[in-house]
C-alpha positions, -999 to +999 in steps of 0.1 A: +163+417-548+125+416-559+127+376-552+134+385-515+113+414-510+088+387-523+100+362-500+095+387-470+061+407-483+044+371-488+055+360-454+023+349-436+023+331-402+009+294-405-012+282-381-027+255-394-011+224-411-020+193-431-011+156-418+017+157-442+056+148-427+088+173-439+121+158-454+151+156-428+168+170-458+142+204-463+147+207-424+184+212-422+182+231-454+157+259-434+181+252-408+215+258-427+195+292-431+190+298-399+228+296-393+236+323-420+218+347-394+245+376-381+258+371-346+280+389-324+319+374-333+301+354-355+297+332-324+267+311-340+252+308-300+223+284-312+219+253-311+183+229-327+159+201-312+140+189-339+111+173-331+089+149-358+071+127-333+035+142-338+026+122-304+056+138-284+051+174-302+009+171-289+024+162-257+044+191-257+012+212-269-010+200-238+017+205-207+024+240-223-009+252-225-009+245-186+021+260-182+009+291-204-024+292-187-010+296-154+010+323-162-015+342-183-042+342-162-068+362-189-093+356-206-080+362-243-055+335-234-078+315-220-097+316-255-071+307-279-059+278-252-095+262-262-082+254-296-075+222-306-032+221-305-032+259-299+007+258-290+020+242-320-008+242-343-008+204-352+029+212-374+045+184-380+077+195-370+089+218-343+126+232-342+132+242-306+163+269-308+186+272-278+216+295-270+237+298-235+214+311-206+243+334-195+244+348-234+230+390-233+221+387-271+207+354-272+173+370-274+185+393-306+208+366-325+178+334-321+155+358-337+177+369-366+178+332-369+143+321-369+132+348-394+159+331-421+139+298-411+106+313-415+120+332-447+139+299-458+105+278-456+082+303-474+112+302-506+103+271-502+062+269-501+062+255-467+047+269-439+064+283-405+057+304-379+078+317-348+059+302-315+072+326-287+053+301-261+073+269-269+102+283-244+081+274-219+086+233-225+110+242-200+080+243-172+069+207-180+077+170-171+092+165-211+119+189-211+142+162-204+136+145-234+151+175-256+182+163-236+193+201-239+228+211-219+218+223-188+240+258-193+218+260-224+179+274-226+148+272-248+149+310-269+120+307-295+106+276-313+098+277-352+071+252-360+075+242-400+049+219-424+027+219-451-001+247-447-034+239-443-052+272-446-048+302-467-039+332-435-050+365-433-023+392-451-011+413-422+003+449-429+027+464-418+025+493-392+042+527-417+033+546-387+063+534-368+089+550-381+108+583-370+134+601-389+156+624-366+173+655-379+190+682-357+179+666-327+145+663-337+123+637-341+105+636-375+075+613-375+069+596-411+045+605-425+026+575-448 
């Protein structure tokens, strides 16, 4: 247990990476992770488009931002769009994760999945980080070439690679948390 809690307490989102390519074999192992996520029936509703061309996946970074800009017209968006590759953070792979448009817990069961990627790539001493924004190659002209099922949709995409920065530790909010008795909420108290 204390190699997981670890695993989860070291957990720091990457967003920077170094020029350096991942193993189709490491892939599929954070991957095969992914799949030992819980869902509903044990229905397994995602499916993966791995991309590894660093040309296609700054493609993909450019038409986004576009995409993301004109639907967040602010300016703190508008900042962190300036950045060079600010979508996908120059990784050098990016795992696109899709489930059935028509599927109510998509949303919950592609999450569960992600975080054993993200999980599965720190064991590992890679980098990862969730990228809630890369749903939104749907909006641009390259779509197509993810050749995803038409019944199907973009959930979440998990960028992966070597890290090229050391992040900032986040904490955890303790001021979240309510115990009910009776009826009544409890706040916890940290």
């Amino acid at each position: 247990m204390n190699d997981l809690r670890t695993v989860i307490y070291s957990y720091q989102p990457i967003r920077k990476y170094k020029d350096t390519g991942i193993d189709k074999s490491v892939i599929d192992q954070f991957i095969e992770a992914g799949c030992m996520a819980p869902s509903g029936m044990n229905m397994q509703p995602w499916k993966f488009y791995v991309v590894t061309d660093q040309g296609l996946i700054n493609a993909m970074d450019e038409q986004i931002c576009i995409v993301v800009a004109d639907i967040y017209n602010t300016t703190a968006v508008a900042e962190s769009l300036k950045n060079k590759n600010p979508i996908f953070h120059g990784a050098p792979v990016v795992i696109f994760i899709t489930a059935a448009r028509e599927s109510e817990w998509a949303a919950l069961e592609v999450g569960m999945c992600a975080e054993n990627i993200v999980l599965s790539a720190q064991a590992a001493g890679v980098g990862s980080c969730p990228v809630a924004w890369g749903k939104y190659i749907e909006r641009t002209s390259l779509y197509s070439q993810l050749n995803i099922l038409p019944a199907d949709h973009v959930v979440l995409s998990v960028i992966v690679g070597v890290a090229d920065e050391v992040p900032v530790e986040q904490k955890s909010k303790k001021n979240a948390i309510y115990y009910i008795r009776s009826g009544l909420p409890l706040k916890y108290m940290s």
